[in-house]
MARTITOR-505947 format. One line per 5 residues: number of its first residue (from 1); their letters; for each residue z, x, y of N, C-alpha, C. Coordinates in steps of 0.05 Angstrom, whole numbers, always signed. Layout:
BEGIN
NUM) A) Z,X,Y,Z,X,Y,Z,X,Y; ...
# end
This chain:
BEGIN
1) XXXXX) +427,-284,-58,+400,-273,-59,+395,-253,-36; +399,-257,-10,+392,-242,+9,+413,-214,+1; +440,-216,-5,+451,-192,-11,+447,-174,-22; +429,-178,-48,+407,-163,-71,+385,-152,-53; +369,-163,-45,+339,-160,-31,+351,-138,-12
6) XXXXX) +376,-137,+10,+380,-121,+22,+380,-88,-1; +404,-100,-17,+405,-69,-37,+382,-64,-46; +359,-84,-57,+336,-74,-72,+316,-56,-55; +313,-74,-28,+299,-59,-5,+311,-23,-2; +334,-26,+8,+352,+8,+6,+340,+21,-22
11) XXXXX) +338,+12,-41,+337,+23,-62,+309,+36,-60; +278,+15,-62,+254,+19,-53,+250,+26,-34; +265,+31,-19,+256,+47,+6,+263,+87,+5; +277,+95,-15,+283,+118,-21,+255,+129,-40; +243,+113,-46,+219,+122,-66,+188,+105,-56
16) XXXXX) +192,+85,-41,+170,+69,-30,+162,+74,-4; +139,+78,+5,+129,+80,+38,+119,+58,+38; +116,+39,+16,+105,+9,+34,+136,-5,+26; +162,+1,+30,+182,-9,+21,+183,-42,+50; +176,-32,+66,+171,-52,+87,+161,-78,+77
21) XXXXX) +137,-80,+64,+121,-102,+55,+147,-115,+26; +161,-106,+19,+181,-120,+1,+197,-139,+9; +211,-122,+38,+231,-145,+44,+214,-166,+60; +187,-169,+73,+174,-181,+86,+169,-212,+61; +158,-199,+35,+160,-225,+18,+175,-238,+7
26) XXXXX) +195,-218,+5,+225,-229,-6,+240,-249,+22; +235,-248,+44,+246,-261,+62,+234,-290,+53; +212,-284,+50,+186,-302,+43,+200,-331,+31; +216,-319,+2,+220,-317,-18,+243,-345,-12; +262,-319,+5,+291,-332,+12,+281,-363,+25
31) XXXXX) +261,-365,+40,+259,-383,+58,+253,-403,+44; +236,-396,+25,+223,-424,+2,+245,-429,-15; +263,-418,-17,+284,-426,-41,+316,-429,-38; +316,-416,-10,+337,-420,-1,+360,-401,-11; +372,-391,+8,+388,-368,+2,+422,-370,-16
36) XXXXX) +409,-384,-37,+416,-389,-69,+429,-362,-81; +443,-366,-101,+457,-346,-118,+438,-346,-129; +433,-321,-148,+408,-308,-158,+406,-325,-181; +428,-338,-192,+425,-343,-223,+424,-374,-231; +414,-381,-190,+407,-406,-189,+381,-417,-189
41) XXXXX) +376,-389,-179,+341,-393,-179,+329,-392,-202; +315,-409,-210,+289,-419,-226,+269,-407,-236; +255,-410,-249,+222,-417,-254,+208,-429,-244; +225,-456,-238,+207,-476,-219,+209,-474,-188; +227,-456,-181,+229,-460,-150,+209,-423,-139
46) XXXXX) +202,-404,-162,+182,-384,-154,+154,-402,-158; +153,-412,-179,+127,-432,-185,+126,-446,-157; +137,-463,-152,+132,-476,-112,+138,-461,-96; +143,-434,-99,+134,-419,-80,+106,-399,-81; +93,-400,-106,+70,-388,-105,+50,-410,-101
51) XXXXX) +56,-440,-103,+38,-463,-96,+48,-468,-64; +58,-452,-47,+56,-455,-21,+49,-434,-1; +55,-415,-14,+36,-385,-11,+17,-376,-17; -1,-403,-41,-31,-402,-33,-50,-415,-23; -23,-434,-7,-46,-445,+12,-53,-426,+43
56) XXXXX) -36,-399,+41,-38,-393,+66,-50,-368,+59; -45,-358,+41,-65,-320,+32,-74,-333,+3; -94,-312,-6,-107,-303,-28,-92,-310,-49; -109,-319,-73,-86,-321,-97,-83,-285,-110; -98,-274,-105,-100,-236,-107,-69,-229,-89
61) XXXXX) -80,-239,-64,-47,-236,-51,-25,-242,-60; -21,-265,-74,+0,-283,-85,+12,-265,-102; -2,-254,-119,-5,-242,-142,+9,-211,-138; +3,-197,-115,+10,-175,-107,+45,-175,-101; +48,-210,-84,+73,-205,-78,+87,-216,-95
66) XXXXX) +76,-233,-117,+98,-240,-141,+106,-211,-163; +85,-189,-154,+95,-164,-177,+117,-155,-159; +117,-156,-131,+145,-152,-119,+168,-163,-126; +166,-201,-124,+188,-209,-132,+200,-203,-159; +177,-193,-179,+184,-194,-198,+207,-164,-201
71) XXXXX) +195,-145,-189,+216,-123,-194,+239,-125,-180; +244,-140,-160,+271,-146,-148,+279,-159,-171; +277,-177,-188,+300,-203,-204,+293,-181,-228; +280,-164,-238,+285,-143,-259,+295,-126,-254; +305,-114,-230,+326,-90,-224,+355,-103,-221
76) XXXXX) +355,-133,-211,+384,-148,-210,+389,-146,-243; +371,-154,-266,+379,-148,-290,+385,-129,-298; +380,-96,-287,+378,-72,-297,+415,-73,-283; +424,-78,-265,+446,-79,-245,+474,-97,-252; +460,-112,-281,+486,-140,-288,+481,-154,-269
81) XXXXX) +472,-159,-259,+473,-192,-223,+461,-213,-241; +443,-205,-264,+426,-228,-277,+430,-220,-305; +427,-246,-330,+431,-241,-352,+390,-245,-356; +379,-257,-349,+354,-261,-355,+337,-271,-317; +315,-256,-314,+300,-259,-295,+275,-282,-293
86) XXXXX) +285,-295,-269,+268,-323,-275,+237,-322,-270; +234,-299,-266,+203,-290,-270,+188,-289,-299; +207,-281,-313,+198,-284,-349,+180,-300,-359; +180,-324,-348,+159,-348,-352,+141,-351,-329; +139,-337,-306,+118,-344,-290,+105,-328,-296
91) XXXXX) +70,-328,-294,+47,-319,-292,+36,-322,-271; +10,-294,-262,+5,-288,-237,-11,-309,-241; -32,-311,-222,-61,-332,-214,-77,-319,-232; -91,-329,-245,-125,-321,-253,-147,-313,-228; -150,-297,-224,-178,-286,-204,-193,-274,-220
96) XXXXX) -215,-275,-194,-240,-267,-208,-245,-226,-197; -245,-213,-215,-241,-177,-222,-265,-178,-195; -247,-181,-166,-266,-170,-147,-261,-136,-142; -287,-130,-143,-281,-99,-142,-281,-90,-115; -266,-74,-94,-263,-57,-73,-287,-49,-64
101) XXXXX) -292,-55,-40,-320,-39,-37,-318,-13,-32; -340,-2,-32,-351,+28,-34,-366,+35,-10; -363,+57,+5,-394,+55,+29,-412,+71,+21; -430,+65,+26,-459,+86,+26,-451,+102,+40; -479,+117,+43,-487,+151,+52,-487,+147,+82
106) XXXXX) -497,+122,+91,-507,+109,+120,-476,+94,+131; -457,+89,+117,-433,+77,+129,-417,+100,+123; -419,+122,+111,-399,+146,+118,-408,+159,+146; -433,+152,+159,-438,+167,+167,-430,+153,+187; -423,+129,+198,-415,+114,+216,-382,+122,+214
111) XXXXX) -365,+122,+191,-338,+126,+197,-333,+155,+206; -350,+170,+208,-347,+202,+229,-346,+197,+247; -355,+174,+269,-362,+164,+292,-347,+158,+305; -318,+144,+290,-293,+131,+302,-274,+150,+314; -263,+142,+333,-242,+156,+354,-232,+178,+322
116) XXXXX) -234,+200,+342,-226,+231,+325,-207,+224,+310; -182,+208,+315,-152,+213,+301,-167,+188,+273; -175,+167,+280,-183,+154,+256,-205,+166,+241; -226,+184,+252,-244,+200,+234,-233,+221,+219; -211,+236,+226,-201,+248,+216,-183,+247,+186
121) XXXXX) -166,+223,+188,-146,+206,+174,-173,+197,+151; -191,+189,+157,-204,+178,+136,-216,+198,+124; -233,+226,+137,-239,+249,+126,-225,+254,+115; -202,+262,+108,-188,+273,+99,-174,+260,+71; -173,+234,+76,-171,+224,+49,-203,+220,+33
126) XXXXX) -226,+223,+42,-254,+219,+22,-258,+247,+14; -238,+267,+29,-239,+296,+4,-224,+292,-10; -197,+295,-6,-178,+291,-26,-159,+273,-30; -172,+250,-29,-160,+223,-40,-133,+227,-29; -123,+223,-9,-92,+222,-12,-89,+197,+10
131) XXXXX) -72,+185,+4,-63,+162,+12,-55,+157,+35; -50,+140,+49,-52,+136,+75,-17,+153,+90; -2,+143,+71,+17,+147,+73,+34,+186,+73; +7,+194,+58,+9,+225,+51,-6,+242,+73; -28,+227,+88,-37,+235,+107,-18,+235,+132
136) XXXXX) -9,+217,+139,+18,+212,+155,+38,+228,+161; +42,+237,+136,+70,+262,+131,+61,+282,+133; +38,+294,+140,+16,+310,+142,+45,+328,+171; +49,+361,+157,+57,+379,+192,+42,+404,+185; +40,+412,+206,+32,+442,+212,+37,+458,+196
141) XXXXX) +68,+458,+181,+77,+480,+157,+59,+474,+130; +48,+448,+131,+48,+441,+108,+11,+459,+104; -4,+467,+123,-25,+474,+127,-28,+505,+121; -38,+513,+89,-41,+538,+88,-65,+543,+102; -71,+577,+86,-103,+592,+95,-118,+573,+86
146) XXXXX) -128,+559,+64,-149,+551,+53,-133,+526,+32; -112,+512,+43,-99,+486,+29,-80,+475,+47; -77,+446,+33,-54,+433,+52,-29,+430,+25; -10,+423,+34,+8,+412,+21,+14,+379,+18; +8,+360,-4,+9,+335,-6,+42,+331,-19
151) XXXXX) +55,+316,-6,+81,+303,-12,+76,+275,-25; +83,+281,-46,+69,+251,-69,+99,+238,-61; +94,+207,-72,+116,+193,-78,+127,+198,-96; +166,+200,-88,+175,+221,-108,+183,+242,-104; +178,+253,-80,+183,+273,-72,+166,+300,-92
156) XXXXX) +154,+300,-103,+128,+316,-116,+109,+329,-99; +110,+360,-94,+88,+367,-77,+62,+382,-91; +41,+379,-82,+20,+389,-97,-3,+402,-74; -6,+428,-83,-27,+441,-62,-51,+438,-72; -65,+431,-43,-93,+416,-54,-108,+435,-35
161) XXXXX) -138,+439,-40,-157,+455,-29,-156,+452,-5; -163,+458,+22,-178,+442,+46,-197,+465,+55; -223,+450,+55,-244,+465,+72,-234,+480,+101; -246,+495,+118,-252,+512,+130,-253,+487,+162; -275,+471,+162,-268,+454,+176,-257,+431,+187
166) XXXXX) -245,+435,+168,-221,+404,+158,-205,+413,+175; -189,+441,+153,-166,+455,+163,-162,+456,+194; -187,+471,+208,-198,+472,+231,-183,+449,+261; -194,+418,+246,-194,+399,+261,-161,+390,+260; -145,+395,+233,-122,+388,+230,-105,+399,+239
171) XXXXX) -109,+427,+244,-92,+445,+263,-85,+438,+296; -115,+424,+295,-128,+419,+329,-108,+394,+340; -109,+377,+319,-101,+364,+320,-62,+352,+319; -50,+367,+308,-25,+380,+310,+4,+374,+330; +11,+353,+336,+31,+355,+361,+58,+369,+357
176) XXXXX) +63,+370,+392,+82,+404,+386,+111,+390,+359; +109,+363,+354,+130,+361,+336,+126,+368,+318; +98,+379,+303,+93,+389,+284,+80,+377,+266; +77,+338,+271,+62,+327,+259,+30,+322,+266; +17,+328,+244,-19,+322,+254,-17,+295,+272
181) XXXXX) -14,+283,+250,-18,+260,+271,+6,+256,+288; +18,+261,+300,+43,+253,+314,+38,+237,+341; +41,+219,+355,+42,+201,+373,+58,+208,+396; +52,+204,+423,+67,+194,+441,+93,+225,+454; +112,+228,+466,+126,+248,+476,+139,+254,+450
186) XXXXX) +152,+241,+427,+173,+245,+414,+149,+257,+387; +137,+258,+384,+112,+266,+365,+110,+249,+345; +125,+230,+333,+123,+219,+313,+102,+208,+303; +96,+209,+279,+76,+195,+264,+65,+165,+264; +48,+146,+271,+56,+124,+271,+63,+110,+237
191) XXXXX) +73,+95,+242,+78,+77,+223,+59,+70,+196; +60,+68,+183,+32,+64,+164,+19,+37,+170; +37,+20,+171,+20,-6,+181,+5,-10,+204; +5,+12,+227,+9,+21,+248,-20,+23,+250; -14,+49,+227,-41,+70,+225,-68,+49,+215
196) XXXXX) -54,+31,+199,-76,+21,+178,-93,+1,+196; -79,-15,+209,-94,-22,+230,-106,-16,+244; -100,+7,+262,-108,+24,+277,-145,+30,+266; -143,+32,+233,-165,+42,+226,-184,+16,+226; -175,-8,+217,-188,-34,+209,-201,-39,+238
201) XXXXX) -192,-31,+257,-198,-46,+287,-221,-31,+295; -217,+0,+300,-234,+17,+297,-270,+19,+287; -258,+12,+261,-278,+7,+239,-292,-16,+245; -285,-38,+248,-292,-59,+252,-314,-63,+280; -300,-49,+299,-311,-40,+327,-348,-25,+318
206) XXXXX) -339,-21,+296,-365,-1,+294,-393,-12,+268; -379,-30,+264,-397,-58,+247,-387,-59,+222; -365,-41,+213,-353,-35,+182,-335,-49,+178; -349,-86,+178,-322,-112,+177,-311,-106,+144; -285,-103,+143,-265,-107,+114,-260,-81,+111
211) XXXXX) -273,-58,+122,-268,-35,+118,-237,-17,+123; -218,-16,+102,-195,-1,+114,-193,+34,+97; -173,+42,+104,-167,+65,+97,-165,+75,+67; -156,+46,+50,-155,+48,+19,-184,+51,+15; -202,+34,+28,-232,+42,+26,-240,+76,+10
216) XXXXX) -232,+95,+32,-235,+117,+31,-229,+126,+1; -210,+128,-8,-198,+125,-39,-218,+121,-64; -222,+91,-56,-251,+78,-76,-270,+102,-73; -278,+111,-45,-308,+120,-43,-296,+151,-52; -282,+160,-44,-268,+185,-52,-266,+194,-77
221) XXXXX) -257,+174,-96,-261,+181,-124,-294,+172,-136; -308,+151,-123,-334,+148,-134,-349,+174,-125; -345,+186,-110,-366,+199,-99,-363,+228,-120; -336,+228,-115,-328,+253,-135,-342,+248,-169; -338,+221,-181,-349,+218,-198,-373,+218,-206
226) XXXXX) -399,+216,-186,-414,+219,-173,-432,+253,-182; -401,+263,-177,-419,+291,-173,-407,+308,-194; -403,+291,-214,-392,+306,-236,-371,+318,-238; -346,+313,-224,-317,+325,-222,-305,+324,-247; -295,+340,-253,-267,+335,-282,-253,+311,-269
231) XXXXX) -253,+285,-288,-230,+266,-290,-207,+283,-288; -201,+302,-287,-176,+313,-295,-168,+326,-268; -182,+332,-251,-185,+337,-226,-189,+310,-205; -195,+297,-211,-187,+272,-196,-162,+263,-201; -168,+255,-217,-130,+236,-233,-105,+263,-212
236) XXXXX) -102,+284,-217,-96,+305,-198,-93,+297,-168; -110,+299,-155,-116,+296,-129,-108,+270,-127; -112,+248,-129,-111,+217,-131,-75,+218,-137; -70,+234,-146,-28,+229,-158,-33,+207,-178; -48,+203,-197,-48,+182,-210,-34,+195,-237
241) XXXXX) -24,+177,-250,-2,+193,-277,-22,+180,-302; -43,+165,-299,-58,+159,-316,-91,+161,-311; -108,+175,-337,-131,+163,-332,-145,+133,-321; -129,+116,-330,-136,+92,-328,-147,+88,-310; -128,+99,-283,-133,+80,-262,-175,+98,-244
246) XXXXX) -181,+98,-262,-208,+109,-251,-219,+89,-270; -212,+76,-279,-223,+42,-285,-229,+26,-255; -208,+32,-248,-208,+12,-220,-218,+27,-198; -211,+46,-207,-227,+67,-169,-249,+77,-172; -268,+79,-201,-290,+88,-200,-306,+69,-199
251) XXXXX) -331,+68,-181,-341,+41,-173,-368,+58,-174; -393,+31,-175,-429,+51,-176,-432,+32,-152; -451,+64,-138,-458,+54,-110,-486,+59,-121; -507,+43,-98,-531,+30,-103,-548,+55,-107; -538,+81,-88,-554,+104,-91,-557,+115,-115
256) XXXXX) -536,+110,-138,-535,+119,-163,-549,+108,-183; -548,+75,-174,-566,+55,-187,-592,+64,-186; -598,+69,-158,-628,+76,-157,-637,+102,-163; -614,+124,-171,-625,+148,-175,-638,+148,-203; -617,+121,-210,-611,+123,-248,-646,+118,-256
261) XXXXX) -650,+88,-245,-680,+74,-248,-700,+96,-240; -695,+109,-225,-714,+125,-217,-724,+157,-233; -695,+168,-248,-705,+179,-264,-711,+172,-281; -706,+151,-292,-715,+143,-310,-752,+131,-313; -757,+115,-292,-781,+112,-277,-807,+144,-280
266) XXXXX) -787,+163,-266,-807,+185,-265,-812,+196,-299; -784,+201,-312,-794,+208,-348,-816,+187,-359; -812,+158,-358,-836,+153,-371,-866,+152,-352; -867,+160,-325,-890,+167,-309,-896,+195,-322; -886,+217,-325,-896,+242,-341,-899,+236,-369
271) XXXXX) -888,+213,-385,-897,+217,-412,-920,+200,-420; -929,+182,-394,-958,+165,-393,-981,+189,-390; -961,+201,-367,-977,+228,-357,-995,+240,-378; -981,+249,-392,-989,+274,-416,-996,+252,-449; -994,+225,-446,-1009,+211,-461,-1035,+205,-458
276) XXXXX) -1043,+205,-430,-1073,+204,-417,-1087,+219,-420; -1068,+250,-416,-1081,+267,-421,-1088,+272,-454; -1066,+282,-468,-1076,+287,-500,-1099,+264,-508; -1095,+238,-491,-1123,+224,-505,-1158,+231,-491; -1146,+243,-465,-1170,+253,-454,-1179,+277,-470
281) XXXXX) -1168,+296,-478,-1170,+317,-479,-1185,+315,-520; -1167,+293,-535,-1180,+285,-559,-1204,+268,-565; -1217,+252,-540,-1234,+238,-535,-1253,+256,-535; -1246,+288,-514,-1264,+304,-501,-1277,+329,-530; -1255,+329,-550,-1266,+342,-573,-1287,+329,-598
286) XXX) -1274,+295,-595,-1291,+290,-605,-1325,+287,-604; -1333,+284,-572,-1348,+279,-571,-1363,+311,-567; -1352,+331,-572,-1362,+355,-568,-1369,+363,-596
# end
């Protein structure tokens, strides 16, 4: 088992920036089941390991890291190591469709507030949705007149708009290694787990408890949806290869709720309006 997980890791790591979080559950994995020939492992020995992994995270979590395990023991089948993957019969947890939160108008205005390098990182993804990981890889070359350059997973690049003062702050921001965000004498970028923290702590510091960087994303595409963007221009920006996933990232914030009730509120206030009146005004002939 561990021999695989090494190759599968190498493998996910040529196409994955969270390839880190794989071998972290797969160790997981090894530990609960014991570092077994692949074609010894079970059904029943992933099953007691997702009934001991939720007593310590989320069954949502559970769930996240069994779609991992699962593509490790389906790439050992794509490879001959396995004739059949003992995931085939396990099922994730049942949860309940909690949706990502969204911030208001009043908590965006708080995440401008946070130390520059995290206001920035999050600006920058609530324009153009790009991922934490795309912000990261973020250099100086990549920064036209009036766009940046996004490096999708995949190696896929796509030039995306950037305002005037975006551009501005991202330049400013710049170390001589060439990365925006670059760290420390050697310039490098921090880490994404690094970064993501970095923002949670931040955030948190400033009353925005649960608030991370994927946040931005949710609010990034609602807001866009919001204001009437082409789906087709999101899905775009977002790197998403399907409509779908604006099922899950388009979320209604309360301001929309209340804009909705409220026009609606004011049309039948003008059509009482002008009912008062035509009866005033038919009352006023009759009696003339």
């Amino acid at each position: 088992m561990s021999e695989h997980v090494k190759a599968y890791v190498q493998y996910t790591a040529k196409t994955n920036a969270t390839a880190y979080k794989d071998r972290a559950v797969l160790d997981g994995l090894i530990a609960s089941v014991g570092d077994r020939p692949l074609d010894e492992i079970s059904p029943f020995h992933v099953e007691r390991w997702k009934q001991e992994r939720a007593e310590d995270v989320s069954k949502s979590t559970v769930n996240r890291e069994l779609n991992i395990i699962r593509g490790c023991f389906s790439r050992a089948v794509d490879w001959g190591r396995l004739a059949l993957s003992p995931l085939r019969s396990v099922k994730n947890y049942k949860v309940d469709d909690h949706r990502i939160r969204v911030l208001s108008d009043d908590e965006l205005r708080t995440v401008l507030t946070a130390p520059a390098d995290v206001a920035l990182m999050c600006r920058v993804t609530l324009i153009s949705l790009n991922r934490i990981s795309e912000v990261l890889a973020l250099k100086r070359e990549h920064i036209g007149p009036s766009w940046m350059e996004v490096r999708r997973k995949g190696g896929k690049v796509n030039r995306v708009a950037l305002p005037d003062e975006v551009r501005t702050l991202l330049l400013a921001r710049c170390h001589t290694s060439g990365f925006v965000f670059g760290d420390g004498p050697d310039g490098d970028p921090p880490m994404q787990q690094t970064a993501s923290k970095r923002i949670i702590r931040a955030l948190d510091s400033l009353g925005l408890a649960g608030v991370t960087h994927h946040t931005m994303r949710h609010t990034g595409v609602t807001m866009m949806l919001e204001g009437g963007i082409n789906p087709r221009v999101i899905q775009l920006l977002a790197g998403w290869t399907s409509l779908r996933m604006l099922e899950r990232y388009g979320h209604v914030r309360d301001t929309e709720i209340r804009r909705a009730v409220t026009a609606n509120a004011d049309r039948l206030q003008q059509a009482s309006t002008k009912t008062a009146t035509a009866e005033k005004i038919a009352a006023s002939d009759s009696e003339g």
